[in-house]
C-alpha positions as CSV (number, residue, x, y, z in Angstrom):
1,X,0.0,0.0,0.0
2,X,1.6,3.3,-0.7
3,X,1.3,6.7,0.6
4,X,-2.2,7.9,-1.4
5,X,-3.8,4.4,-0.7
6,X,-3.4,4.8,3.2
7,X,-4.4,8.8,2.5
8,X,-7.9,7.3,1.4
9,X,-8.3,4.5,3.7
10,X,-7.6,6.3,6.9
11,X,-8.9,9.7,5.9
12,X,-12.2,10.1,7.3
13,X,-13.2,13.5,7.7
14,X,-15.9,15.4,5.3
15,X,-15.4,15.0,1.9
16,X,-13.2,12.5,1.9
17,X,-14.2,9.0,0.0
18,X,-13.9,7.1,3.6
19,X,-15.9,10.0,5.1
20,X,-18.1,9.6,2.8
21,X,-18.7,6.0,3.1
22,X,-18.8,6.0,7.3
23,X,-21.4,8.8,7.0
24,X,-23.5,6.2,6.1
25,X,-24.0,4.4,9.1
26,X,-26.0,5.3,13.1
27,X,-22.4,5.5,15.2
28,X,-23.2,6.0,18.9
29,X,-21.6,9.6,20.2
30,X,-22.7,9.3,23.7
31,X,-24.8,8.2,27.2
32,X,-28.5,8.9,27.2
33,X,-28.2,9.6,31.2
34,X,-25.0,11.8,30.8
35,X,-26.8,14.9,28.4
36,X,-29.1,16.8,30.7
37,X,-28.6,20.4,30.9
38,X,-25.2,21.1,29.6
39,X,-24.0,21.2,26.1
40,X,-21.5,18.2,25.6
41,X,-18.6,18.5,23.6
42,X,-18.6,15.6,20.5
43,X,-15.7,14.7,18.1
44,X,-17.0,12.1,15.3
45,X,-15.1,11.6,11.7
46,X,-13.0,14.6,12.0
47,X,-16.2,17.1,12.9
48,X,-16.2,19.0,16.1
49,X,-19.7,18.9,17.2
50,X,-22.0,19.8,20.5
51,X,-24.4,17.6,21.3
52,X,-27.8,19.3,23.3
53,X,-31.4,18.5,24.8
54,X,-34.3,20.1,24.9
55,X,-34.9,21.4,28.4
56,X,-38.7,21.6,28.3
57,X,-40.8,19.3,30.0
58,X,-43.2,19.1,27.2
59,X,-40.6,19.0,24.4
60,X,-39.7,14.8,25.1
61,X,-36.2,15.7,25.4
62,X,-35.2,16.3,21.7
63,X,-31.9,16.1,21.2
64,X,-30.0,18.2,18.7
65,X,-26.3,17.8,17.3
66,X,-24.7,20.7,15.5
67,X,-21.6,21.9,14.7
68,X,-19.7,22.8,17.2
69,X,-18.6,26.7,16.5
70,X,-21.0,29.7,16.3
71,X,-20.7,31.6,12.8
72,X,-20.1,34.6,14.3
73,X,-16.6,34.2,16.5
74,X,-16.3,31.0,16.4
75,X,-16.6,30.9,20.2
76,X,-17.0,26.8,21.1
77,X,-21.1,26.2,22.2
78,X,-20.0,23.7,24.6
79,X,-20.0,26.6,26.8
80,X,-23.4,27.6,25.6
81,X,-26.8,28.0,27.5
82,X,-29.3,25.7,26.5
83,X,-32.6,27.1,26.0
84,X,-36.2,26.4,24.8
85,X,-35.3,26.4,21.5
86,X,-31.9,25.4,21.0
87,X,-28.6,26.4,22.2
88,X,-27.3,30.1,22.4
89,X,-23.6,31.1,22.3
90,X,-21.9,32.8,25.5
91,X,-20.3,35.7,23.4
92,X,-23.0,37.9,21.5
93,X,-26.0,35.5,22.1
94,X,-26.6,33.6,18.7
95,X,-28.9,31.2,19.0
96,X,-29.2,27.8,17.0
97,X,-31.9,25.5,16.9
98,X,-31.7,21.7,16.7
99,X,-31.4,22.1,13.0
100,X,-28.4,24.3,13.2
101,X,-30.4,27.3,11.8
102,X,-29.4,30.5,13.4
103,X,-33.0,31.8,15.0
104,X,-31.8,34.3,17.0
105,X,-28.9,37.5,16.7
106,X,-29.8,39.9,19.4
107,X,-27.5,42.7,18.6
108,X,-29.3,43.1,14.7
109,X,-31.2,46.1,14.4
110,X,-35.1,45.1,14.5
111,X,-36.5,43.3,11.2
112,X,-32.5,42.0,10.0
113,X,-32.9,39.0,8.4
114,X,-29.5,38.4,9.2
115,X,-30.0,35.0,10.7
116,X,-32.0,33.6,8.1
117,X,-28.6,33.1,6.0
118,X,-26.9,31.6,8.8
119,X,-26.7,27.5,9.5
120,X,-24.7,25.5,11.0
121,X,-24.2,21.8,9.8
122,X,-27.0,19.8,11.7
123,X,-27.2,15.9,12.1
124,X,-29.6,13.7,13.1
125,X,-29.5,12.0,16.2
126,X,-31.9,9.1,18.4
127,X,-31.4,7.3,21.5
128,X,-32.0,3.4,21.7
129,X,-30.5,1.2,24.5
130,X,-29.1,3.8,26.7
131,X,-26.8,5.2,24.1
132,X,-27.2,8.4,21.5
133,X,-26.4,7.4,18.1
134,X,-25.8,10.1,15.3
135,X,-26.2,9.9,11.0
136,X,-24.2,12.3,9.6
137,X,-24.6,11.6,6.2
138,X,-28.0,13.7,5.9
139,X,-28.8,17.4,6.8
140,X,-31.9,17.5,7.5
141,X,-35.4,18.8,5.6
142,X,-34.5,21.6,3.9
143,X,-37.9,23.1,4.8
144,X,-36.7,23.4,8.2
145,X,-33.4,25.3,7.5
146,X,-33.2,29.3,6.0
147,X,-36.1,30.5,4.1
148,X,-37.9,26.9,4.3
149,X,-37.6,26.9,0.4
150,X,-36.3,23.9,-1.8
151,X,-34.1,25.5,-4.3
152,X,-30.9,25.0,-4.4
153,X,-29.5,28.2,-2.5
154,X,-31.4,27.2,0.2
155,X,-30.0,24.3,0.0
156,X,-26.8,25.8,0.2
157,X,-27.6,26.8,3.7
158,X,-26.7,23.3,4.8
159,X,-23.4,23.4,4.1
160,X,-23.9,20.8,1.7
161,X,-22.1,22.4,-1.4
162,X,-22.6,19.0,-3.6
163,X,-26.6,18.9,-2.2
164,X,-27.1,22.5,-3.5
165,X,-25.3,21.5,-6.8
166,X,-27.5,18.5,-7.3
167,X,-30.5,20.5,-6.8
168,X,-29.3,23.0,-9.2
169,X,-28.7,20.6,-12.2
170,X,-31.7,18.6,-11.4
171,X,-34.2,21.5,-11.0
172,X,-33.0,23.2,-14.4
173,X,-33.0,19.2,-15.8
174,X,-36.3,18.7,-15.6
175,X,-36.9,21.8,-16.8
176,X,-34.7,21.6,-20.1
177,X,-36.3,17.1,-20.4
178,X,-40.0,18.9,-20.6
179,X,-39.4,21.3,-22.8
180,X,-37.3,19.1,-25.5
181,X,-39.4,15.9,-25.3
182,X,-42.4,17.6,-26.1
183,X,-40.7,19.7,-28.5
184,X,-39.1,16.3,-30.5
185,X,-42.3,14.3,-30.4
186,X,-45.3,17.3,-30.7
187,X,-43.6,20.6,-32.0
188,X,-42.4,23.9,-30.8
189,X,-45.8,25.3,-29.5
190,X,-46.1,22.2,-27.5
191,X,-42.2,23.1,-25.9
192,X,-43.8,26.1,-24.7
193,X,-46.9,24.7,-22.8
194,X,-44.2,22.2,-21.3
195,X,-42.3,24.4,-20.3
196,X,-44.8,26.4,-18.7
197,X,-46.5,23.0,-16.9
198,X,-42.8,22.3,-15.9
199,X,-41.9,25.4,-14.2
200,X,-45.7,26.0,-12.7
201,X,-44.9,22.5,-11.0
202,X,-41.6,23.8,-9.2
203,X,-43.5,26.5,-8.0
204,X,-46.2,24.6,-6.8
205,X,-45.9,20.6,-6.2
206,X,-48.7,18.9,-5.3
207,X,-46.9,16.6,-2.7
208,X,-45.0,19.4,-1.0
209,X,-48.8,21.6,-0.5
210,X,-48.4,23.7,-3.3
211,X,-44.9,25.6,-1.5
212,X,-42.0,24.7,-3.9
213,X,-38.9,26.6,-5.2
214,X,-38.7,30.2,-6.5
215,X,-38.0,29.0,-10.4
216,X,-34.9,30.2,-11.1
217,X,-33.3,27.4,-12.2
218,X,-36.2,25.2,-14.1
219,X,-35.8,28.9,-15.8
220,X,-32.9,28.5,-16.5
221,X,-33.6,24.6,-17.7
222,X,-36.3,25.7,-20.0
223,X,-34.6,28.9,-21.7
224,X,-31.9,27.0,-22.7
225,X,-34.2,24.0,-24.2
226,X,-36.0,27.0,-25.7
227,X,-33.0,28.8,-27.2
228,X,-29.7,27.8,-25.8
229,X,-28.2,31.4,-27.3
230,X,-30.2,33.4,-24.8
231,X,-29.9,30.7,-21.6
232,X,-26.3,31.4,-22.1
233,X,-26.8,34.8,-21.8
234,X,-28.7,35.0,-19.3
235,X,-26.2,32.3,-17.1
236,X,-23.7,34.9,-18.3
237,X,-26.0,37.9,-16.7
238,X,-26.2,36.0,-13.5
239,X,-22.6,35.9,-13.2
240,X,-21.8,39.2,-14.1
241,X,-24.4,40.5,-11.7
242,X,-22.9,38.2,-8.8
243,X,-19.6,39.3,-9.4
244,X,-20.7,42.8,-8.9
245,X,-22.8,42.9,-6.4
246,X,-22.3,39.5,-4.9
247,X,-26.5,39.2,-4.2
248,X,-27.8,35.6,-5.4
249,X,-31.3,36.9,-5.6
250,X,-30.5,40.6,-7.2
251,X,-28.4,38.6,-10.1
252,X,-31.2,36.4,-10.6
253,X,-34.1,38.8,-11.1
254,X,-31.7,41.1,-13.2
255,X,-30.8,37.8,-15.4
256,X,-34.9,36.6,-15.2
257,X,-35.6,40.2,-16.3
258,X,-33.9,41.0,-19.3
259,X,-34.5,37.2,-20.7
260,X,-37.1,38.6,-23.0
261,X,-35.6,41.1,-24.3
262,X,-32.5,38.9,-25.2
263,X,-35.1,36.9,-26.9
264,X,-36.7,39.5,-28.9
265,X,-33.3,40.6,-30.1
266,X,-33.1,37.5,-31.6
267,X,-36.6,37.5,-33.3
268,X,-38.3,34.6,-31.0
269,X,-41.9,36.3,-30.6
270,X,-43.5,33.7,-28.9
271,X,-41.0,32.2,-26.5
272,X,-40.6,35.6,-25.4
273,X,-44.3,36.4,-24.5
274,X,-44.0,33.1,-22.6
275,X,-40.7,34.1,-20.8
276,X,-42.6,37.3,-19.9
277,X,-44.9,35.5,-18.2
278,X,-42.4,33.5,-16.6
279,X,-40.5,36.2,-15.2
280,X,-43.6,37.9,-13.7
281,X,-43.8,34.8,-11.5
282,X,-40.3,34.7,-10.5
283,X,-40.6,38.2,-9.2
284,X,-43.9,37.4,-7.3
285,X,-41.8,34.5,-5.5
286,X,-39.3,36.8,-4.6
287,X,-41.4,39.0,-3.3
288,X,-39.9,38.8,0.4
289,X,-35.8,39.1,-1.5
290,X,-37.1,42.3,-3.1
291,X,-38.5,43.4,0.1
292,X,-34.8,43.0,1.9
293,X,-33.3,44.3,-1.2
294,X,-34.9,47.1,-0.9
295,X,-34.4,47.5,3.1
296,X,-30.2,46.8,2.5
297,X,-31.0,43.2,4.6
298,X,-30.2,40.8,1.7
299,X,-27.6,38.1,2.5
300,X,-24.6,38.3,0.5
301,X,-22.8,35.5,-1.4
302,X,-20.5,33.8,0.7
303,X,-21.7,36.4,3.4
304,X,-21.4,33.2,6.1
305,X,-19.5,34.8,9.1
306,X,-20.7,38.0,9.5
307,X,-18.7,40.9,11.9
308,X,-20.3,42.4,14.9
């Protein structure tokens, strides 16, 4: 066995093939009888973690596991107060819930929606036999964590970079599969209807109660089945807006926006009316962006660990 082999075998932290394949399996991190009040410090394939209960008597004792530095100054939340509804950090008072979704930043000014782009990895964790057993492989619903939406930056928020990735390719996939099946077996007019079923149904799934994702990305999957000339520039629109003003959802309504005009400019009557309507919907879904947008509250790109 040489060097790399061993590198593989033994390497078991995140992202790591090893990791990967531990991560996999319930490992036991702990003694039901020995969390009660107190945070407990937890160490488990290379992840620092803190592992907390639920203090209320009507709560069953939930437990939560999360990772174990708060975004802010990294202070350790094994020296964190336990609380109703998660654990709160001993420096400025963030507070996390079992989820690792930042609920709480009491020094924001009143109506920051600071802490809705904060979150912590989060793991789920169950007691059986006297012992506390922990699957780190999953993060949790996604409805539970950031803005309770399903689209991939959302996603993001879990920490789970190849998760939000997935999400992204699938989400424009489908998209892109609707419109060019329909378009190969019943015509062009026929692409357009698909596409419009396709992205109505991200916005609103039946089995998810109607609440979906905000489109961007079946957009995205559609305009390029459409007319791959204007998806690409309007990927390339996104971009440049991100670069500038590094604001996920001001780059995609800029990119949703001009979409028909890129498509006019190109003679595509039809698919534009239709992208038209598409963008009206996109903004109506971001309703509650535009609304921090406009306040100065939007969460910038990579925006994790915030300064007092």
């Amino acid at each position: 066995m040489d060097k790399a082999e061993n590198e593989v075998l033994t390497r078991v932290g995140p992202a790591t093939p090893m990791g990967a394949l531990l991560r996999r399996y319930w490992w036991p991190v702990w003694f039901t009888e020995q969390v009660t009040s107190k945070p407990v410090p937890v160490r488990l394939l290379g992840e620092d973690l803190v592992l907390f209960r639920d203090p209320r008597p009507d709560s069953g004792g939930r437990l939560g596991l999360i990772e174990r530095y708060c975004a802010h100054r990294r202070v350790s939340l094994e020296f964190g107060r336990v609380e109703a509804e998660g654990i709160r950090c001993c420096y400025h008072g963030w507070q996390y819930d079992r989820t690792g979704q930042c609920i709480d930043t009491p020094l924001e000014p009143e109506g920051s929606r600071l802490k809705d782009g904060v979150k912590l990895a989060g793991y789920d964790v169950t007691e059986a036999g006297g012992l506390i057993f922990a699957y780190l492989a999953g993060a949790g619903d996604v409805r539970n964590i950031g803005s309770g939406n399903i689209g991939a930056t959302n996603v993001l928020r879990t920490g789970k970079r190849w998760a939000a990735a997935a999400t992204l390719i699938f989400d424009g996939g489908k998209g892109a599969a609707a419109v060019l099946l329909a378009g190969y077996f019943y015509g062009p007019m026929a692409a357009l209807f698909a596409a419009l079923g396709a992205f109505l149904g991200h916005l609103f799934p039946v089995w998810l109660g109607f609440k979906g994702g905000k489109g961007v990305a079946t957009f995205l999957g559609v305009t390029l089945a459409i007319a791959w000339p204007v998806g690409l520039l309007v990927a390339g629109t996104w971009l440049a807006a991100a670069a500038i003003w590094r604001i996920s959802s001001l780059s995609a309504l800029i990119a949703a926006a001009l979409s028909p005009v890129y498509m006019l400019l190109f003679g595509w009557r039809e698919p534009a009316i239709l992208l038209a309507i598409l963008v009206v919907l996109i903004f109506i879904m971001h309703r509650e962006n535009i609304a921090r947008l406009l306040a100065g509250t939007e969460p910038r790109i990579g925006a994790k660990k915030p300064a007092a």
